[in-house]
C-alpha positions in Angstrom: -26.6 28.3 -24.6 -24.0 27.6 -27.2 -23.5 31.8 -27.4 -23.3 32.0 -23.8 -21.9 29.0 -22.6 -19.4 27.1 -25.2 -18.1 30.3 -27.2 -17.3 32.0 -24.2 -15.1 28.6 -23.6 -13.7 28.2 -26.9 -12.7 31.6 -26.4 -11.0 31.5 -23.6 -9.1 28.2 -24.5 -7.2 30.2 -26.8 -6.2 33.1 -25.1 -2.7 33.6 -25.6 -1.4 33.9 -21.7 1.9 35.4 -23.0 2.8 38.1 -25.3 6.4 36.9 -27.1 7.1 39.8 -29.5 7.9 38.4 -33.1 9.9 41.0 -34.4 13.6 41.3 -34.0 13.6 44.1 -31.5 15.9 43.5 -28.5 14.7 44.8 -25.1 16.1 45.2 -21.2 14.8 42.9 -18.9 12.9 45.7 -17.1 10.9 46.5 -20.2 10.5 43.1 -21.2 9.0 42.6 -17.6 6.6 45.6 -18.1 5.4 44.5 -21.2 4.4 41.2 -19.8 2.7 42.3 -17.0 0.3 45.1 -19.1 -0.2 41.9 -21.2 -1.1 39.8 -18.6 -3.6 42.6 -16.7 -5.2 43.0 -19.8 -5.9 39.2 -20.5 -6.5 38.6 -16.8 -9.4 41.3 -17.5 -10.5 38.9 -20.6 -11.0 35.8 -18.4 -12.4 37.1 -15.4 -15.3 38.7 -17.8 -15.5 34.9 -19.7 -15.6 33.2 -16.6 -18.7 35.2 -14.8 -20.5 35.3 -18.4 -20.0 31.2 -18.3 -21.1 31.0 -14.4 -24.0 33.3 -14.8 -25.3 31.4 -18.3 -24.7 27.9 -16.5 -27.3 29.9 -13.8 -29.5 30.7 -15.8 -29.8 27.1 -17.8 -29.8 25.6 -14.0 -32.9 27.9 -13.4 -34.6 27.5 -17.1 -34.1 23.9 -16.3 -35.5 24.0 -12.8 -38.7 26.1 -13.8 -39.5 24.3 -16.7 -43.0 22.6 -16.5 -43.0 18.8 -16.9 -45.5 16.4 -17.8 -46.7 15.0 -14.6 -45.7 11.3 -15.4 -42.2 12.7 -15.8 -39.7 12.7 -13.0 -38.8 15.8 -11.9 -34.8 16.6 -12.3 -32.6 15.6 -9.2 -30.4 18.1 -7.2 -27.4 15.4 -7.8 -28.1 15.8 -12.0 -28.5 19.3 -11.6 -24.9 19.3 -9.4 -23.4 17.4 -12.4 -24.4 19.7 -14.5 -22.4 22.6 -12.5 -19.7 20.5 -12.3 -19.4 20.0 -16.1 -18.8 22.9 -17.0 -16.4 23.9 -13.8 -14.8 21.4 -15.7 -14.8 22.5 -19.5 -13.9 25.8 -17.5 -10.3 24.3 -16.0 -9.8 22.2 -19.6 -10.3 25.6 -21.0 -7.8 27.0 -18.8 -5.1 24.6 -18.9 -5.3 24.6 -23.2 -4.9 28.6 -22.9 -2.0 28.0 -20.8 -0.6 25.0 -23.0 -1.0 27.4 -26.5 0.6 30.2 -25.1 3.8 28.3 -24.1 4.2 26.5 -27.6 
């Protein structure tokens, strides 16, 4: 779960949404413009792949939780824990999201 789940979120909180170049090169706005958007399809690319590998390990822990067999004096887990659950990490997802934008505008 931490592999699947809390990298992949650590990971994306610090993608860098914005490629500023360091060195002293000047360019035109057009080119400046072009570089940004190959940078952003690129990165775009990245989040979209961390975002279904988080939804489809939350999935699977949902079902590993769900199929697990319990003693039979314990209670079996509630649709409402199991929605809090998903809503967590929709969640950690959007705090993930909003620090990757915050780092890449300091």
């Amino acid at each position: 779960m931490e592999n699947r789940i809390e990298n992949n979120l650590k990971a994306l909180s610090k993608t860098v949404l914005v490629n500023l170049p360091t060195d002293s090169a000047t360019y035109t706005l057009d080119d400046f413009v072009e570089m940004q958007s190959v940078w952003i399809e690129d990165e775009s690319k990245k989040l979209k792949s961390k975002n279904y590998e988080v939804e489809q390990a939350v999935e699977d822990l949902i079902q590993t939780i769900c199929s697990y067999t319990l003693d039979q004096h314990v209670e079996a887990i509630s649709a409402e824990e199991i929605q809090k659950l998903s809503k967590y990490y929709s969640w950690s997802m959007y705090q993930a999201l909003l620090h990757a934008t915050k780092y890449s505008l300091n």
